[in-house]
C-alpha positions as CSV (number, residue, x, y, z in Angstrom):
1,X,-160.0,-125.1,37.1
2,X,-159.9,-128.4,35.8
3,X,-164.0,-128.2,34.4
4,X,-163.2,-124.4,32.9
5,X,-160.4,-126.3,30.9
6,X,-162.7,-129.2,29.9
7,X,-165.9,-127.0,28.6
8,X,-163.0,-124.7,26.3
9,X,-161.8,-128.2,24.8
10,X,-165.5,-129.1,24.4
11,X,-166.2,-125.8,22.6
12,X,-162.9,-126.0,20.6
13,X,-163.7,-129.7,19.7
14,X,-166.8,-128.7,18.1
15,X,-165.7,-125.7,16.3
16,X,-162.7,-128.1,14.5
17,X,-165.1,-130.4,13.3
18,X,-167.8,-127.8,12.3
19,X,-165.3,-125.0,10.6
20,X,-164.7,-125.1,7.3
21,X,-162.0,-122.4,6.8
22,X,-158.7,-124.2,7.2
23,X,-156.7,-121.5,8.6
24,X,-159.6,-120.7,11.3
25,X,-159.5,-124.5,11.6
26,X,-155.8,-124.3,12.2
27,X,-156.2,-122.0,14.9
28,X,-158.5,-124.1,16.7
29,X,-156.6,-126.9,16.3
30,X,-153.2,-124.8,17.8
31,X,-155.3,-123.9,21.2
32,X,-157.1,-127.2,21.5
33,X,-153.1,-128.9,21.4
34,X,-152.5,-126.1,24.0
35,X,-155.0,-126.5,26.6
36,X,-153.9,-130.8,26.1
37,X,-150.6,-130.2,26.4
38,X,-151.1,-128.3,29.4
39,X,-153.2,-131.1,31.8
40,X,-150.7,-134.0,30.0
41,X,-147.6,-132.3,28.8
42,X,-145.9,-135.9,28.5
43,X,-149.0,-136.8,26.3
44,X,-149.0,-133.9,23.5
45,X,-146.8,-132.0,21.6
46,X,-145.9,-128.5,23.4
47,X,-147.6,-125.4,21.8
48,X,-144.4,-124.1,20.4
49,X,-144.0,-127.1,18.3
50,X,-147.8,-127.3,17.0
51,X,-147.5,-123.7,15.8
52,X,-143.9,-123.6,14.3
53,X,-145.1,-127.3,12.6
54,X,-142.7,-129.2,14.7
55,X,-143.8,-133.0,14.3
56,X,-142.2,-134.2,17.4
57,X,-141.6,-138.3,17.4
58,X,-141.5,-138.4,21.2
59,X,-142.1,-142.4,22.2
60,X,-144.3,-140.9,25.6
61,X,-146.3,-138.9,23.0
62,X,-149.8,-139.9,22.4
63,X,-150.5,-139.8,18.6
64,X,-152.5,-137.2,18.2
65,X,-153.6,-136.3,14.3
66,X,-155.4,-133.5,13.0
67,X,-158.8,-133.2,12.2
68,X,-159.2,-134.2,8.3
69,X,-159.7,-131.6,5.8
70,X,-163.0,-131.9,3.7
């Protein structure tokens, strides 16, 4: 399961820092946090926080920022 997970993030990596539309690029960003939180849950923010803009400040958190906006 483990390599089915990596290729998505792979795919959704790509598409963050090739999309232009920020909402799309929102979206992307929201699953890409999922699929992290999901093999590290101690290391990223859970989904329900990413998509209700919940900025956890959890010390076992990795910082994780979002892609910049051009």
């Amino acid at each position: 399961m483990n390599g089915f997970v990596e290729r998505e993030l792979d795919r959704l990596r790509a598409a963050i820092l090739d999309h232009g539309n920020t909402e799309r690029r929102d979206a992307l960003y929201a699953a890409q946090q999922a699929l992290e939180w999901a093999r590290e849950p101690n290391g990223f923010s859970p989904p329900f926080a990413v998509a209700m803009g919940i900025r956890e400040a959890r010390e076992d958190c990795q910082a994780v920022s979002r892609p910049p906006l051009s």
